[in-house]
C-alpha positions in Angstrom: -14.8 -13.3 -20.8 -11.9 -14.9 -18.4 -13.2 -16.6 -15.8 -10.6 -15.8 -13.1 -8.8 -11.9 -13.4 -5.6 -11.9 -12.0 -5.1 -8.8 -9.4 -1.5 -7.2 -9.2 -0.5 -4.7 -6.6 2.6 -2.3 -6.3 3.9 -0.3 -3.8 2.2 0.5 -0.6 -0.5 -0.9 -2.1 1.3 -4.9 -2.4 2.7 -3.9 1.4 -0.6 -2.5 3.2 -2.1 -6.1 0.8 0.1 -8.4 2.0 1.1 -9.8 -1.3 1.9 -8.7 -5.2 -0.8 -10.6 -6.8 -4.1 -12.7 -6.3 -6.5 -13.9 -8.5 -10.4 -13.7 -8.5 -13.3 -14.9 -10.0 -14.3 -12.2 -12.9 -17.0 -9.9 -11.4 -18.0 -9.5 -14.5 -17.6 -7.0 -17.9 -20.2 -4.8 -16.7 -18.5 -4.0 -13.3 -15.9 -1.4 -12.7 -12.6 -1.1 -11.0 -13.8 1.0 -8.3 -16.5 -1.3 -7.9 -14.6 -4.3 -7.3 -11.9 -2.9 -4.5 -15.4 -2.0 -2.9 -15.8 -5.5 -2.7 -12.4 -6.7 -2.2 -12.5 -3.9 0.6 -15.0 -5.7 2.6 -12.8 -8.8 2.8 -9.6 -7.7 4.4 -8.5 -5.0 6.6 -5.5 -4.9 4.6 -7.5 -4.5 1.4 -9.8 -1.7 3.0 -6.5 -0.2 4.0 -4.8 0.1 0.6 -8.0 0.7 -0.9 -8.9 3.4 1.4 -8.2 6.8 -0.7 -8.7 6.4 -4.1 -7.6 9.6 -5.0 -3.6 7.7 -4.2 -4.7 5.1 -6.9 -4.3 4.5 -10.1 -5.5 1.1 -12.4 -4.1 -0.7 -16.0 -6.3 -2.9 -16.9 -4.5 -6.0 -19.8 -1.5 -3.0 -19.1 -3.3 -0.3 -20.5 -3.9 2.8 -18.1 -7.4 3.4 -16.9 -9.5 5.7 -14.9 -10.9 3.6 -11.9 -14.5 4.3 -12.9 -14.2 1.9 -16.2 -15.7 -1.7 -16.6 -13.8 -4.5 -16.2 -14.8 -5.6 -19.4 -12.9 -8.9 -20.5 -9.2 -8.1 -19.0 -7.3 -10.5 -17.7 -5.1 -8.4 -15.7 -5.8 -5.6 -13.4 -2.8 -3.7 -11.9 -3.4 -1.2 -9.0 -0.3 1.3 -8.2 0.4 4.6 -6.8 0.7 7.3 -8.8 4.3 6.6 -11.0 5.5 10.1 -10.3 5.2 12.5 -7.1 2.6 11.6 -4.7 2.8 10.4 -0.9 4.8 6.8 -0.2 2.7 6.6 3.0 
């Protein structure tokens, strides 16, 4: 397992963030996506923001799309994005 997972953001996600990418210390395989923007929710106000409505989110994790409700497993790279097509810019 990585010991550090690189977050990248798009969108309104990145803006309501603050920046494109961070990186974290893995929170290991066993925890999930929607698990980990609970915890990354807790830190910012701009993270609780853009994490806010999950239904507006979508995940890759190592670039491969993923429901938010899978384990993080050993990726290196988690990408969180608004839906590619339709859906609200707000």
């Amino acid at each position: 397992m990585a010991d550090r997972l690189t977050l990248v953001y798009f969108a309104w996600v990145r803006d309501r963030i603050g920046a494109g990418e961070e990186r974290v210390a893995h929170p290991g395989a066993a925890c999930t996506i929607s698990a980990l923007l609970d915890q990354l929710a807790e830190g910012s106000a701009g993270h609780a923001a853009a994490f806010a409505d999950r239904a507006r989110l979508r995940a890759a994790l190592d670039q491969d799309y993923v429901p938010l409700d899978t384990p993080i497993g050993t990726a290196r790279e988690l990408a969180i994005f608004p839906p590619v097509t339709g859906g609200d810019t707000q």
